[in-house]
N, C-alpha and C positions, 0 to 999 in steps of 0.2 A: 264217251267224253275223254278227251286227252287231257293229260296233268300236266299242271303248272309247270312252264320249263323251266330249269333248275337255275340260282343265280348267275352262274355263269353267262347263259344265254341275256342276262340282264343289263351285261357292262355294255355291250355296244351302245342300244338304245341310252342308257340314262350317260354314256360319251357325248352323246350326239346331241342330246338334248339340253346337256348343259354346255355346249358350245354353242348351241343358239338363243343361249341366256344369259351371257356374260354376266350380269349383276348376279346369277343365281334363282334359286326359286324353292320356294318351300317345297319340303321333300313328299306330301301330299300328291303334290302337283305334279313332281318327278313319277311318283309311283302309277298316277292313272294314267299319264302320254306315253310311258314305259308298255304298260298293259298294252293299251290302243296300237303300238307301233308293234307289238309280238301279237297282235289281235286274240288277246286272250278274251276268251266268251264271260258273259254272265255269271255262267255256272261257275267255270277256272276263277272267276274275281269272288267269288263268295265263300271260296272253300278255302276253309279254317285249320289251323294249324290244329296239331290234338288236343292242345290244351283249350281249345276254342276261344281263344282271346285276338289274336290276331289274322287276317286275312294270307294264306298264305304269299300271293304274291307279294304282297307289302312287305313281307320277311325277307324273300328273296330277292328285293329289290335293294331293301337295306343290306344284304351282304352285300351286293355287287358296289354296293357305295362305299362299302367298308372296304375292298379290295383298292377300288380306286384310290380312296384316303392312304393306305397302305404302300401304294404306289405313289404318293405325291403328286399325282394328279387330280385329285379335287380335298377339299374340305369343308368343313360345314360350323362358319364365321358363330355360329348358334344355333340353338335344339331348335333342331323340324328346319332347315335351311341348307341347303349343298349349291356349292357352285363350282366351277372347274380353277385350280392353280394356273399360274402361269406355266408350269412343267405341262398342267392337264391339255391347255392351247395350244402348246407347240407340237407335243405328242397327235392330237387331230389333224393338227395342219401336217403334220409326217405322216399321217394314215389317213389319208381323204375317203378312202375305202372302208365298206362294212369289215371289221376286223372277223379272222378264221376265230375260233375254236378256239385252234394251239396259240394265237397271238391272246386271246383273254386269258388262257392257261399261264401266259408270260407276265399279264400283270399283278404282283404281288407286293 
């Protein structure tokens, strides 16, 4: 079984997918098309952080949105809701491309 990629691997997909949401989308919804777009398996979506209260990708998904936030490129208008800044849209439209590694390492 291979382990959940760590949040970083996160930013791209949940970039991309709130750029084809412009109104936004509850962060739910971000988290399982996140999953699907890194084809994380059954098994990787069910394993639980230690404390066993959370799924771990769903952890990891909220950092990667917590980066973004950080970066002014998205915010989340209210609880369980993320959508992308206007910073976040122009930033996509300058990276049309799957961003590297080092380019997610950039956003902070």
């Amino acid at each position: 079984m291979m382990a959940v990629p760590t949040y970083d691997r996160f930013i791209e997909p949940i970039l991309r997918i709130l750029a084809e949401n412009p109104e936004g989308l509850p962060a739910k919804q971000v988290h399982d098309e996140a999953a699907s777009r890194l084809k994380l398996s059954e098994a990787e979506m069910a394993e639980l952080l230690p404390s066993g209260v959370q799924q771990v990708y769903k952890n990891r998904a909220g950092w990667a949105h917590d980066r973004l936030k950080r970066a002014g490129l998205s915010d989340s208008p209210r609880r369980g809701f993320w959508r992308l800044t206007e910073s976040g849209f122009a930033y996509v439209k300058n990276h049309p491309t799957p961003l590297s590694i080092e380019q997610t390492e950039k956003i902070t």
